[in-house]
C-alpha positions, 0 to 999 in steps of 0.5 A: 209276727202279725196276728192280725186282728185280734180283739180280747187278747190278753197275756199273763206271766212272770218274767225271771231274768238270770244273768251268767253269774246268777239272779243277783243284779250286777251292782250286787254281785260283787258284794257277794264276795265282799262279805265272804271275804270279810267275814273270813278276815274278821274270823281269822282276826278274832281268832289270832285276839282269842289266841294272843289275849288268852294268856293275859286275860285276867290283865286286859282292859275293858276296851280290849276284850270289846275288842274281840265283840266288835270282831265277831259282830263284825264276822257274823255280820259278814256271814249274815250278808254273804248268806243273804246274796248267797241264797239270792244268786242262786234262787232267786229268793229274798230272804229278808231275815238274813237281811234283817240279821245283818242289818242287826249285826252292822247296827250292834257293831256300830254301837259297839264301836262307839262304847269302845271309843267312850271307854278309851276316852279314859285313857285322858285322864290324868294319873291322880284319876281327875275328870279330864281338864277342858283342853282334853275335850278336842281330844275326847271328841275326835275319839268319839267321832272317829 
């Protein structure tokens, strides 16, 4: 439309964008999911160790009880991140909290995962109880590595 002349015009606002699924932006959407589904697969993993570890949990070694830690890192990790675009999608709301929460989770996992790679690197050593020799040194960095 033509407003004709008009001088000292000004306009001010906010502009929302809501696609059909939500607020979240179309790359993100997806991740919604990924993350509810995630942190049910991680729960029902922790549980069935919880249930199946339970009878020999005085026998385990250190490396299969991390085992359920880094599971239910992993899970909380997932419930922080599903929360996070959750909220997002719905209200439009970034909350950098659950963000952050995740963000701490993913890191705890990772350096979960790595103790849990040292501590199964001992099973390198030979039956006397001797530090490894120097040709199991490939094998204790593609632990580590993996």
């Amino acid at each position: 439309a033509n407003c004709g002349n008009l001088t000292g015009f000004k306009v001010s606002g906010t502009v929302s964008v809501r696609n059909p699924h939500g607020f979240l932006p179309g790359v993100d959407y997806s991740k919604k999911d990924m993350y509810g589904l995630f942190f049910l697969v991680y729960l029902t993993i922790s549980l069935v160790w919880i249930r199946c570890s339970h009878r020999w949990m005085g026998r385990l070694f250190m490396v299969q009880r991390s085992m359920l830690w880094v599971c239910l890192t992993a899970a909380s990790e997932s419930a922080a991140m599903w929360l996070f675009y959750v909220l997002w999608n719905s209200s439009n709301a970034v909350h950098q909290v659950l963000f952050f929460a995740g963000s701490l989770f993913s890191l705890w996992k990772v350096l979960l995962l790595f103790r849990e790679a040292l501590l199964a690197s001992e099973v390198f050593r030979d039956d006397a109880g001797s530090a490894p020799s120097a040709c199991n040194a490939p094998e204790h960095l593609a632990v580590v590595a993996y």
